[in-house]
C-alpha positions in Angstrom: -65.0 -56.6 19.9 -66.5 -57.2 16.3 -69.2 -54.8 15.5 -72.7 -56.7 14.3 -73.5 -57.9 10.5 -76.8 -56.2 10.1 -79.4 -56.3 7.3 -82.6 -53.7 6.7 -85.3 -54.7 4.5 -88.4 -52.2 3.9 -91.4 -53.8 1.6 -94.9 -53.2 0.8 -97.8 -55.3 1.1 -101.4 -55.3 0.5 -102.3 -56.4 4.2 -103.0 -54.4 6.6 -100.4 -54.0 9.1 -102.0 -55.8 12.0 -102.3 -58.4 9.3 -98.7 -58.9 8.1 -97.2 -58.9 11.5 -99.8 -62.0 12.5 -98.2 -63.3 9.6 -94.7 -63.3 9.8 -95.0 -63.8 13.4 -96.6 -66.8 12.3 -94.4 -68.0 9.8 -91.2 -67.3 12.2 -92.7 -69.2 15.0 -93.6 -72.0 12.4 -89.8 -71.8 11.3 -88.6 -72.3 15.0 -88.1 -68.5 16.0 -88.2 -66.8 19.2 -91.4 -64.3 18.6 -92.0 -61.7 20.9 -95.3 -59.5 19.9 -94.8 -56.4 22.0 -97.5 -54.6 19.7 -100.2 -55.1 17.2 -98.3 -53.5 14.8 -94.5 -54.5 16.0 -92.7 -57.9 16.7 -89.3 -59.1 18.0 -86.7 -62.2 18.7 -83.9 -64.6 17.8 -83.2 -67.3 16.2 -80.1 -69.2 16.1 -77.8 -70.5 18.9 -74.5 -69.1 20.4 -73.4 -72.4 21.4 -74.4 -74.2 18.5 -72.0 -71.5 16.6 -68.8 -71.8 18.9 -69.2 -75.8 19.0 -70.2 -76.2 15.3 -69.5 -73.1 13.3 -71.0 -72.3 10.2 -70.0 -75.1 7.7 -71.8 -77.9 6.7 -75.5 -78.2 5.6 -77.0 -76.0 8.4 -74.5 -74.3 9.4 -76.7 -71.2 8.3 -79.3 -72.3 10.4 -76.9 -72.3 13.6 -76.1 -68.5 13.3 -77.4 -66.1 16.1 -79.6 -63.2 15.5 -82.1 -60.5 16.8 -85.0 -58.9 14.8 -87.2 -56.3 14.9 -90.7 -56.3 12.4 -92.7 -53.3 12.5 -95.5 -52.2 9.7 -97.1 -49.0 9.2 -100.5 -48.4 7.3 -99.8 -47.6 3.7 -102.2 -46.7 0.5 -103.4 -49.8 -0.1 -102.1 -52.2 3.2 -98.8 -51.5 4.8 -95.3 -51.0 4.7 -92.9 -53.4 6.5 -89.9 -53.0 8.0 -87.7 -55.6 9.0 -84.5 -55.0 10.6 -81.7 -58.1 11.4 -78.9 -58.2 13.4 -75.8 -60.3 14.1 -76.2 -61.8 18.1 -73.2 -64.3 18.3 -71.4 -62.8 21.1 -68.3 -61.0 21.9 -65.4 -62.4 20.2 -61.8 -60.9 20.0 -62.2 -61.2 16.1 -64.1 -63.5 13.4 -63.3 -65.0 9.6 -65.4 -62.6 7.6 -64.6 -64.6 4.7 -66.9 -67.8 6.7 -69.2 -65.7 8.9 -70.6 -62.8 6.5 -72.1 -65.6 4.0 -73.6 -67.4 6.4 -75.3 -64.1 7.8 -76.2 -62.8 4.7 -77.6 -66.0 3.9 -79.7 -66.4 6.5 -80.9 -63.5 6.5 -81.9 -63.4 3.0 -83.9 -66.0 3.9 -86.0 -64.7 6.5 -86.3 -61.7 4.1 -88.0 -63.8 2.0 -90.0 -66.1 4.1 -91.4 -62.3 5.6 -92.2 -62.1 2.0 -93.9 -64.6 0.8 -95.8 -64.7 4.2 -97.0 -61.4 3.5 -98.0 -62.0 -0.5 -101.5 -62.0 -1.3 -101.1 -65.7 -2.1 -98.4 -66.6 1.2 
């Protein structure tokens, strides 16, 4: 068994924290995200398909799309709005062992891009 490509982002914003959750709840559910609010202040879910990995892979144009994931958003009051945390984790199944050299970029893609969609949902102008 593989163990999980995982990715932890911590960030501040001037919402409140109610606030930026409703938003990056919003824009993952806008971005075709599984969104599960299980708080005012916390959300969870998935994106990507295990299927769609094994058939497909992770090459071609959205290939990075097709990965699977979990999530977990969470924000805490701060000084002036709150603090986010947003933690993502590989979901793609139990496999006896994977090409880093293919899978790893497409992670860390992805998930640099929902790092910054959470982002720029949570900017004053987002």
């Amino acid at each position: 068994m593989v163990a999980p490509i995982t990715h932890s982002e911590v960030f501040e914003t001037t919402l409140e924290a109610a606030a930026a959750i409703d938003a990056i709840v919003s824009r993952f559910t806008s971005d075709g995200l599984s969104v599960e609010r299980d708080a005012p202040t916390h959300a969870q879910g998935k994106g990507g398909s295990r299927l769609s990995m094994r058939l497909w892979g992770v090459l071609g144009p959205s290939g990075g799309a097709r990965v699977p994931f979990t999530f977990r958003v969470q924000a805490s009051p701060d000084n002036d709005g709150a603090r986010v945390s947003l933690e993502l984790k590989s979901n793609e199944g139990w496999y006896l062992f994977r090409v880093e050299s293919l899978i790893e970029p497409a992670y860390q893609s992805r998930f640099e891009s929902l790092v910054a969609s959470a982002l720029e949902a949570t900017s004053s102008s987002g």
